[in-house]
Each structure stands twice: as structure tokens, then as C-alpha cells.
C-alpha positions in Angstrom: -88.9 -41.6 35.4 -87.0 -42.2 32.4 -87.1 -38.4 31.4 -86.0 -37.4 34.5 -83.1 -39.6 34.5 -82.6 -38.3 31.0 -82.3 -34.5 32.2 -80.2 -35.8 35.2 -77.7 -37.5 33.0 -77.9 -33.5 30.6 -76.8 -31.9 33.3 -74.4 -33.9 34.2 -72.6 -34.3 31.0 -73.6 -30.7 31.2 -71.2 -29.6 33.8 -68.4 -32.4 33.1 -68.2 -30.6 29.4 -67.5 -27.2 31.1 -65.6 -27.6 33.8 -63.1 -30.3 31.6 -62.8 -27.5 28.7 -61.6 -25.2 31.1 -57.6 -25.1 31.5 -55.9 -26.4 34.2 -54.0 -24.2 36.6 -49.9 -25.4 35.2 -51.4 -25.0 31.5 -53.1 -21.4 32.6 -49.6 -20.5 33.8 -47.4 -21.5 30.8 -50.1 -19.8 28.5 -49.3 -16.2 30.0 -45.6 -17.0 30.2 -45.8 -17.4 26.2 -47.8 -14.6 26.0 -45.3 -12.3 27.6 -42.5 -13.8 25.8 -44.2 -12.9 22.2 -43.9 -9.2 23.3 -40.8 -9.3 24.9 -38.4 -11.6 22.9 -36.2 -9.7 20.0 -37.0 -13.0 17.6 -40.2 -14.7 18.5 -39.5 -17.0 15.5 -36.2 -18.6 17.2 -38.1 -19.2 20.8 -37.9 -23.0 21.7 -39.4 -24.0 25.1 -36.7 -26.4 27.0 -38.4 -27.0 30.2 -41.2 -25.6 32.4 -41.1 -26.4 35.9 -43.9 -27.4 38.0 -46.8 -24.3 38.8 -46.4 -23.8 43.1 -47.6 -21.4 45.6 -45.1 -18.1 46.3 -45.2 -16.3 49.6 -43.7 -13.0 50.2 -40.0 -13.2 51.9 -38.4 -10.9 54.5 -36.1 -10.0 52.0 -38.8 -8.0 49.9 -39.7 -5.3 53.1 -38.4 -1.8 52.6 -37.4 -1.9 55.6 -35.0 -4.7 55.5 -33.6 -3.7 52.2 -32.5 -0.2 53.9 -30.8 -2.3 57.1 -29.2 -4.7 54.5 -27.9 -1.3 52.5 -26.4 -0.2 55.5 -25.1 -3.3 56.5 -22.9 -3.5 53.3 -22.0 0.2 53.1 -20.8 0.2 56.8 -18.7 -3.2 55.7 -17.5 -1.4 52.7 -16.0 1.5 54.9 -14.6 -0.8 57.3 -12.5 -2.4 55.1 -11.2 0.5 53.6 -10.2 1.9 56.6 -8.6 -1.6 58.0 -7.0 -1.2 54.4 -5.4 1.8 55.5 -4.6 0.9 59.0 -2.3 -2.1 57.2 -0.7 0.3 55.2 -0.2 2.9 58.3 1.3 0.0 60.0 3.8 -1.4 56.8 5.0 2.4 56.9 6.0 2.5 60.4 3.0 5.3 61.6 1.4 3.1 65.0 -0.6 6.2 65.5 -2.5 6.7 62.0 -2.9 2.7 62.3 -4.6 2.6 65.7 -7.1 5.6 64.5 -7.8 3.3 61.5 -8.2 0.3 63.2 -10.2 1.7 66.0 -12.8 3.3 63.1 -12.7 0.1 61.2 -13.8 -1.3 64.6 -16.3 1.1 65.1 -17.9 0.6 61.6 -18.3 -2.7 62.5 -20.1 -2.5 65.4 -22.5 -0.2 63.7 -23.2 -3.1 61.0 -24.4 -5.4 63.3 -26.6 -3.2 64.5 -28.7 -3.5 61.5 -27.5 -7.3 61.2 -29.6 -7.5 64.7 -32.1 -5.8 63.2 -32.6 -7.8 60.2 -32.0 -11.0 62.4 -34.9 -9.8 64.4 -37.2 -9.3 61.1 -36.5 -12.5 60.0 -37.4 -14.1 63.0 -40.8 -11.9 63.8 -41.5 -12.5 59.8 -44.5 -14.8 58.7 -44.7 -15.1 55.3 -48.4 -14.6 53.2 -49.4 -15.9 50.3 -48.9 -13.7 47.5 -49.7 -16.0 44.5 -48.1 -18.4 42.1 -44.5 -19.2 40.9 -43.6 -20.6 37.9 -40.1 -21.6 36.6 -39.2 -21.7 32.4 -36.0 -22.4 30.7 -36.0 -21.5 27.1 -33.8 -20.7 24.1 -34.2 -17.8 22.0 -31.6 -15.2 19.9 -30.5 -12.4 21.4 -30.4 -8.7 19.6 -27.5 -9.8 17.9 -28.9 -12.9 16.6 -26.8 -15.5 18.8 -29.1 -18.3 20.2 -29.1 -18.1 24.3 -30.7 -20.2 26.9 -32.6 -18.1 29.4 -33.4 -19.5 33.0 -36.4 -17.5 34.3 -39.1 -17.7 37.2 -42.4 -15.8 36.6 -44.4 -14.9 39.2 -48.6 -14.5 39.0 -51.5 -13.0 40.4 -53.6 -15.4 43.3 -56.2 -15.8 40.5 -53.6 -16.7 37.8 -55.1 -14.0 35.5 -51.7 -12.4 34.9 -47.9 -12.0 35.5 -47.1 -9.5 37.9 -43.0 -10.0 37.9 -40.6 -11.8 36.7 -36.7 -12.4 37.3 -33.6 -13.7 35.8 -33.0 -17.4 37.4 -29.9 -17.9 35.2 -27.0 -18.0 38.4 -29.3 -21.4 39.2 -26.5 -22.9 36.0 -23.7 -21.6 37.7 -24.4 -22.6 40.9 -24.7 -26.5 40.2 
């Protein structure tokens, strides 16, 4: 009896050992961010970690469709013309020529229309769209020098694998200072 609760007590001790020396999830993450960063910082010696943020679940957004980044394209590009041409109808009409500004307006008009057909469309998108889990997300702020050797602060969000076994993008967070 008392060997057995011996080799009971192994085992247990056993499997607390291995599963407490591996690393958690946030600790997992923040290695592979530091990785990264010794291969793609100009100084590795002047890195200095500021703040990472807390390791959370990222889905895929509407926004990342092919689809949807055509429509919002066109969207812009029909806005674009639009204004140029309601530019023009303002100058038609400044100079006098109600003729050349009607044709300008009624294109400008026409333009716009056409841009909200694809605003439907992505409306629609969004609305039929369900995101999925795609892995995990990971936000770091850190200082390091630049090519030129001036010390910046980077904002950055790093995004991984489901199996947090590796980075599989990451993107410039910085406009997250300017905004606040």
C-alpha cells in the first residue's frame, strides 16, 4: 500500500513538473515577438521593451476579403472622380458657362450613384460576414534606434498562428498615439 501510494504521488509530481515547465500562452507569444525583433531591428543592442499588451483571440474581418477590398477601391476612385468633376462644374459655373456646369454636375452625380453601388455591396458583406477564428493577437510597444541611430518608439500588433508556434503578420499600430 505504501508503495503504491509512493508511485501515485511519482506520477503526480511527475506530470505537475512537466506541464508547470512548459510556458504559458502570453510568455509563448512575447518570446516569438523578440525573436522576430532580433532579425528585424537595425540595433538590437538599443531595443528596450515598454509594454506588451495582453495575448487575445483574432478573428478574420470583412475588411481582409478580396472582394471587399476591390468594392472599397472603387468606392474611393468613383469618389475621387466625382469631386473632380463637381470641382470643375464650380469653376464652369464662376466663369459664366451653365452648360459645361450642368454636364459636370450631372457626371459628378452620376459617379456617385455608381459608388454606392459598391457602398451597398460592402454594406451587404458586412452584414452576411461571420467572422472565424484565425489565431492570436498580441500588442508591443518598444523603443529602439532607427537606421540613423535616433531612438523611436514603435507601436506594433503581431499576429500568430492558432498553435502559437509562429508569427504569421504583423502591422504598424503607431496612429493608436495620435488618435488619443
Amino acid at each position: 500500500m505504501k508503495n503504491y501510494l509512493l508511485a501515485k504521488l511519482a506520477i503526480i509530481s511527475l506530470i505537475l513538473t512537466t506541464y508547470s515547465c512548459k510556458q504559458n500562452p502570453q510568455k509563448q507569444a512575447e518570446g516569438l515577438i523578440k525573436k522576430q525583433l532580433e532579425t528585424s531591428l537595425h540595433d538590437i543592442d538599443s531595443y528596450e521593451s515598454v509594454e506588451f499588451g495582453t495575448l487575445d483571440s483574432a478573428f478574420s474581418q470583412v475588411e481582409d476579403l478580396e472582394e471587399y477590398k476591390n468594392y472599397s477601391e472603387k468606392i474611393d476612385e468613383l469618389r475621387a472622380k466625382a469631386s473632380e468633376k463637381g470641382e470643375y462644374a464650380d469653376e464652369y459655373g464662376m466663369f459664366g458657362l451653365p452648360a459645361e456646369r450642368a454636364k459636370c454636375a450631372k457626371e459628378a452625380v452620376q459617379l456617385l450613384k455608381e459608388a454606392m453601388y459598391y457602398v451597398k455591396k460592402c454594406q451587404e458583406m458586412d452584414s452576411l460576414f461571420v467572422p472565424k477564428f484565425i489565431g492570436w493577437r498580441l500588442e508591443h510597444t518598444f523603443r529602439a534606434n532607427n537606421p540613423e541611430g535616433h531612438k523611436v518608439i514603435s507601436h506594433r500588433v503581431y499576429y500568430f498562428d492558432k498553435d502559437l508556434t509562429k508569427i504569421v503578420r504583423d502591422e504598424d499600430n503607431s496612429k493608436r498615439e495620435s488618435e488619443e
